[in-house]
C-alpha positions in Angstrom: 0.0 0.0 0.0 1.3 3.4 -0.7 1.5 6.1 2.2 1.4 9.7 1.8 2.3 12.1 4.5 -0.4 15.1 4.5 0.2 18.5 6.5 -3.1 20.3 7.9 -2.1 24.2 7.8 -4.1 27.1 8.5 -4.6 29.7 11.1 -5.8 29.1 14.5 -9.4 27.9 15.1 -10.6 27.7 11.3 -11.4 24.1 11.6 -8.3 21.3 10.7 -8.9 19.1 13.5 -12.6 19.1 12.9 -12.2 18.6 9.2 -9.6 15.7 10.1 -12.3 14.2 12.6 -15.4 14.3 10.4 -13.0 13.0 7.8 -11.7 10.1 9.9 -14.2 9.2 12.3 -17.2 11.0 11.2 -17.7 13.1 13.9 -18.3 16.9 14.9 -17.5 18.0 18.4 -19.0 21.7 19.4 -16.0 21.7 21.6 -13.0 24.1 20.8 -9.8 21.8 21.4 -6.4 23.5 20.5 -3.8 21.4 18.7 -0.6 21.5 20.6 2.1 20.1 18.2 1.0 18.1 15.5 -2.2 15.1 16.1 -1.4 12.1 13.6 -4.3 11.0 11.8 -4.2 7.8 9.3 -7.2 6.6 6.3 -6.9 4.5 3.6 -8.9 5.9 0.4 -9.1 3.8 -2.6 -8.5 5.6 -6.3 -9.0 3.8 -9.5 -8.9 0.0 -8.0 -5.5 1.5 -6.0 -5.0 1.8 -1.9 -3.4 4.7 -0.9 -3.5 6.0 2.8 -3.1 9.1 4.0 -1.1 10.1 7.0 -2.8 13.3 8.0 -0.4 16.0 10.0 -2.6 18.3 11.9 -0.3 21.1 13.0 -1.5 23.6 15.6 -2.9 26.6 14.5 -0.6 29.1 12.8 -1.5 32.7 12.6 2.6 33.6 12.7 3.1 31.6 9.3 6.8 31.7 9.6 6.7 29.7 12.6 5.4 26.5 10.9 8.1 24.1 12.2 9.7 23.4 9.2 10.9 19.9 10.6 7.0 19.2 10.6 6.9 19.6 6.3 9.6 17.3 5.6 8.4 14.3 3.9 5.3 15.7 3.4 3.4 14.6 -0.1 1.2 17.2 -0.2 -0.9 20.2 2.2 -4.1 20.9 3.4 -4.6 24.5 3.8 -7.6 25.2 5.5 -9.5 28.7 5.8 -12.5 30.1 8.1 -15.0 31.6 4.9 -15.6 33.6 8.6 -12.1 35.8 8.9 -10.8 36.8 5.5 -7.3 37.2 7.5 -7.1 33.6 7.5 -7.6 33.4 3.5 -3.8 35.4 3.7 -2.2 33.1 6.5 -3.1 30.4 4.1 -1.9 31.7 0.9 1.2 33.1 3.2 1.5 29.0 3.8 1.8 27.3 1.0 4.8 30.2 0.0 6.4 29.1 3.2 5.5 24.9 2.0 6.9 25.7 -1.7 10.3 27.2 0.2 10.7 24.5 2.2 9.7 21.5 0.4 9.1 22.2 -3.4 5.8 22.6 -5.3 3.4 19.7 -4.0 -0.1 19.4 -4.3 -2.4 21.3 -1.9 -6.3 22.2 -1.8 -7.4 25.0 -0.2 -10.8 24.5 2.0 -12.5 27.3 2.8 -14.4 25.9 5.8 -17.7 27.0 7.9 -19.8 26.7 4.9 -22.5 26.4 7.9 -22.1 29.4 8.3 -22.0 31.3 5.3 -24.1 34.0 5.8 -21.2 35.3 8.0 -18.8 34.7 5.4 -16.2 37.5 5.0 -14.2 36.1 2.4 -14.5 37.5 -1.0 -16.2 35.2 -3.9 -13.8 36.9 -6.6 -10.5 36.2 -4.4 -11.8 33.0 -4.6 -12.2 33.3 -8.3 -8.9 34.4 -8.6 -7.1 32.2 -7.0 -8.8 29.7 -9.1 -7.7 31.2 -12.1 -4.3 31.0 -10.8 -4.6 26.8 -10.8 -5.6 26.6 -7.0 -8.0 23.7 -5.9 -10.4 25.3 -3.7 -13.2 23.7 -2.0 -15.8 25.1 0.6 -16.4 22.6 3.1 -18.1 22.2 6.7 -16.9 19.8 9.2 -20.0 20.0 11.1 -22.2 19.5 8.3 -19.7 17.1 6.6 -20.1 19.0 3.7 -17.6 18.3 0.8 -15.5 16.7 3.4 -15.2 13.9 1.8 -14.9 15.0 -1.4 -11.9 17.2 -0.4 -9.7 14.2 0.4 -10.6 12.4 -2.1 -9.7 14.8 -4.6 -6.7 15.2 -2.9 -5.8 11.6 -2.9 -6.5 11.7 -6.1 -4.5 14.2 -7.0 -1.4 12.4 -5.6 -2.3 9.3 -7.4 -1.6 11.0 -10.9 1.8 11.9 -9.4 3.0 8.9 -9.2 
């Protein structure tokens, strides 16, 4: 079976462990927990007849980018960068990120999940940045761990992203 090492990076509180725990274990806890560190997470998708499972990284919460331990990246396949649609400031830790991932480890895949669909009639992040980026040849996905929406789907096209790599 092949096994791909996946960071989790985004500011603090926009959702990686509960995008990591619906994913995993199909679950949704109200609950704020901070990550201290990194919390390993593993789940075997199958793409086109193939096994692959993921080793999920979830690092704690970044909102200094440059502190992103970059002993924590090595190895890694390919990133999760996760945003709360909530705080537009978290939209720019993100895309501050995966500059900081392509220094330190080359250009691998990411996807970009702009989470708290739940709640997007708070949203604060910008459709057309959105848009943008997406013109630039980011994968972007809006997802909500409590909801479970396009959870699922964002791994999987993920996973399947790394697939075609190999």
């Amino acid at each position: 079976m092949i096994k791909m090492k996946v960071c989790m990076l985004g500011a603090f509180a926009v959702g990686k462990t509960s995008l990591v725990q619906q994913y995993v274990n199909s679950i949704f806890n109200e609950k704020y927990q901070t990550t201290l560190g990194v919390k390993i997470d593993k789940k075997t998708v199958n793409i086109d007849n193939r096994s692959i499972e993921l080793i999920l990284w979830d690092l704690a919460g970044e909102d200094e980018f440059m502190e992103v331990r970059s002993s924590y990246l090595r190895g890694s396949a390919a990133v999760i960068l996760v945003a709360d649609g909530t705080r537009a400031e978290t939209l720019d830790i993100a895309i501050k990120l995966k500059n900081k991932v392509y220094s330190e480890v080359g250009e691998i895949p990411f996807i970009l999940l702009v989470n708290k669909m739940d709640l997007i009639e708070n949203w604060s992040i910008d459709q057309l940045t959105l848009k943008q980026l997406e013109k630039e040849g980011w994968n972007i996905l809006q997802t909500s761990a409590k909801d479970s929406d396009n959870v699922e789907a964002a791994y999987q096209t993920l996973a399947s992203q790394l697939m075609t790599e190999l």
